[in-house]
C-alpha positions as CSV (number, residue, x, y, z in Angstrom):
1,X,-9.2,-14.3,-1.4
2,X,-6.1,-12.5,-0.3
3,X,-7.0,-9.5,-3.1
4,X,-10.1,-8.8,-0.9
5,X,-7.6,-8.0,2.2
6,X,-6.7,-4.8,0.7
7,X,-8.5,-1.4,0.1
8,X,-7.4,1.6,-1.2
9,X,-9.5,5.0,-0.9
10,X,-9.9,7.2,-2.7
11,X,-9.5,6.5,-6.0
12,X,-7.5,9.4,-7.1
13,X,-5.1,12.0,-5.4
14,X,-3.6,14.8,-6.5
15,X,-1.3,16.3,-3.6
16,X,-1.2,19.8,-5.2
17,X,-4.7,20.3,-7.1
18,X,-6.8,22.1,-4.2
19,X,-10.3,20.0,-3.4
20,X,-8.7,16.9,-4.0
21,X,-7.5,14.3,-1.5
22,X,-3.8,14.3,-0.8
23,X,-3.4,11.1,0.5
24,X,-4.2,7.1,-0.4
25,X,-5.6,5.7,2.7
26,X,-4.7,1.5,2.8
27,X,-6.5,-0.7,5.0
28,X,-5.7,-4.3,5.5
29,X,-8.0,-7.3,7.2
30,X,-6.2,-10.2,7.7
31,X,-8.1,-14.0,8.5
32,X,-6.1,-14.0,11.9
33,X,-3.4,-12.2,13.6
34,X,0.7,-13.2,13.5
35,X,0.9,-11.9,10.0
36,X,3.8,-10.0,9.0
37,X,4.0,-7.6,5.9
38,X,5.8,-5.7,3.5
39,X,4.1,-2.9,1.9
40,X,5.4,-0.9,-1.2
41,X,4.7,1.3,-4.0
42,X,6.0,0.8,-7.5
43,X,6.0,2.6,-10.3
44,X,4.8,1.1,-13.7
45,X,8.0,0.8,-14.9
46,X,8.9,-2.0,-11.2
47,X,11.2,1.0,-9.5
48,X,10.0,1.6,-5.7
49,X,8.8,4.9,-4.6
50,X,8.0,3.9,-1.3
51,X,8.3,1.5,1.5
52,X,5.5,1.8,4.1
53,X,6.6,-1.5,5.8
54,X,8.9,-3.9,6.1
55,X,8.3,-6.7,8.5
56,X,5.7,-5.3,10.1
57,X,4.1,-7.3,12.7
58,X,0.2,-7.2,12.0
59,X,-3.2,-7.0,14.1
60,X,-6.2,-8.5,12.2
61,X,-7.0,-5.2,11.1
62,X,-5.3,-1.5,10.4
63,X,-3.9,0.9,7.7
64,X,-1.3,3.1,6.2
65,X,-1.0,6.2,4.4
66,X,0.5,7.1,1.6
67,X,0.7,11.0,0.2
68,X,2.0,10.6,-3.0
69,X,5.9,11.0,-2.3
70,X,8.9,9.2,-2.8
71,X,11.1,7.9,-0.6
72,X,13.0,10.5,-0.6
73,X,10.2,13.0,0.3
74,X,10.0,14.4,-3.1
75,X,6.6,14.8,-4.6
76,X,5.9,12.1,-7.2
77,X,4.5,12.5,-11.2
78,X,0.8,12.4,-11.6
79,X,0.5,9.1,-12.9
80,X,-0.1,5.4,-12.3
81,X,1.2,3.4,-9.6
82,X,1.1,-0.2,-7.8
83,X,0.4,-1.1,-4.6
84,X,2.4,-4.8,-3.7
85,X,1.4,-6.1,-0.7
86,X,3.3,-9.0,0.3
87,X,1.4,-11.3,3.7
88,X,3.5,-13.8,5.6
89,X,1.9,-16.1,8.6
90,X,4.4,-18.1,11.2
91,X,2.4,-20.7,9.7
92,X,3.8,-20.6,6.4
93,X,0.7,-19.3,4.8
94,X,1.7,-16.3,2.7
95,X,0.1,-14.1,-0.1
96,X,0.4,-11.2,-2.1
97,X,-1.5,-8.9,-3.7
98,X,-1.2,-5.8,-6.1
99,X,-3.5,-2.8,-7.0
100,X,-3.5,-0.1,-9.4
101,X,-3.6,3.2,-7.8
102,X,-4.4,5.5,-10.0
């Protein structure tokens, strides 16, 4: 259930090949509003690259980008990286989910 609240488009990137997209484009759809989320990207090896949240409060519905840099600013390696996507409801529901981006 909870892997289906995540999409990433497009499938590849390549921030300095021209006629390629530069950017990942996330979008989220929760089952109702009051979730909060942390969103990172990961390397293969488990080393973050990226925070795009932390603790962010969430509608039902919305997105980040993501243009293949580090935290740092620094352009990234072509290569493989995950998506982790932890949900957390004031209910105590919680979830998380991780994709290959590729």
């Amino acid at each position: 259930m909870a892997g289906e609240w995540i999409s990433v488009s497009p499938d590849l990137i390549a921030p300095d090949a021209p006629g390629v997209p530069t950017f990942f484009t996330i979008r989220y759809q929760t089952d109702a509003p009051g979730y909060t989320a942390e969103v990172r990207v990961r390397s293969v090896e488990g080393r973050v690259m990226e925070t795009l949240c932390s603790g962010c409060l969430l509608g039902e519905s919305g997105f980040w980008v993501w243009g293949g840099t580090h935290s740092d600013g620094k352009r990234i390696r072509a290569g493989y990286y995950i998506l982790e996507a932890v949900f957390r409801h004031s209910s105590g529901k919680s979830f998380q989910v991780k994709k290959l981006c590729p």
